[in-house]
Steps between C-alpha positions, in 0.01 A plus 500: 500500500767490789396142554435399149882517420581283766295255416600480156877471543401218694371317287735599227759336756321175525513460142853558467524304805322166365618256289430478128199258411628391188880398641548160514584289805757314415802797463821375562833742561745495254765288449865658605684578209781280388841542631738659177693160358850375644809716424261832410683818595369819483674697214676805712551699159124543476476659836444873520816704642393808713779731525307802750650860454465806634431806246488821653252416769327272295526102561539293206476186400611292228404178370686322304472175276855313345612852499226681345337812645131424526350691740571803750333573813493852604369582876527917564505640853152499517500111459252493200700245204520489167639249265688543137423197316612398191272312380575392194884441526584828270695724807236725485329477879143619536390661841266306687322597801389268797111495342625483149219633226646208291422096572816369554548188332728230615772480161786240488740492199531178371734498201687770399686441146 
């Protein structure tokens, strides 16, 4: 048994190790990706501000976009953070741990009326 293990990770190694039959020959690297066009500057408004606190003996952290109070960063003493979100752009933050129970989807507003 002792040298039955060995063996085997072996030769799960080599397979891991060599290349896939069915890949063709001819791969190529990608192309770099354009350059952005003439005159493009970034638009600084969309830029998150951080403004870092100090609550108690809590660190804080606060990101904000044109103003608006998105999301909080909370790291205790014992260095384990936790984020308020708000999610949904209500004012109502929902705490978030590092491994979040929840997927966290990637949301942009694009119109607001």
């Amino acid at each position: 048994m002792r040298r039955l293990l060995p063996f085997l990770m072996l030769c799960a190694t080599s397979a891991l190790a060599a290349p896939a039959a069915n890949a063709p020959a001819d791969l190529q690297p990608l192309p770099e990706p354009p350059a952005p066009p003439p005159g493009y500057e970034p638009d600084p408004a969309l830029e998150p501000q951080v403004t870092i606190l100090k609550r108690g003996e809590d660190n804080v952290e606060e990101f904000r976009v044109r103003g608006k109070l998105y999301m909080i960063k909370v790291t205790p003493p014992h260095g384990v953070p936790y984020y308020l979100v708000d999610d949904r752009g209500t004012g109502e933050f929902i705490r978030q741990g590092e491994v979040s129970p929840r997927l966290m989807v990637p949301m942009w507003i694009l119109k607001t009326f």
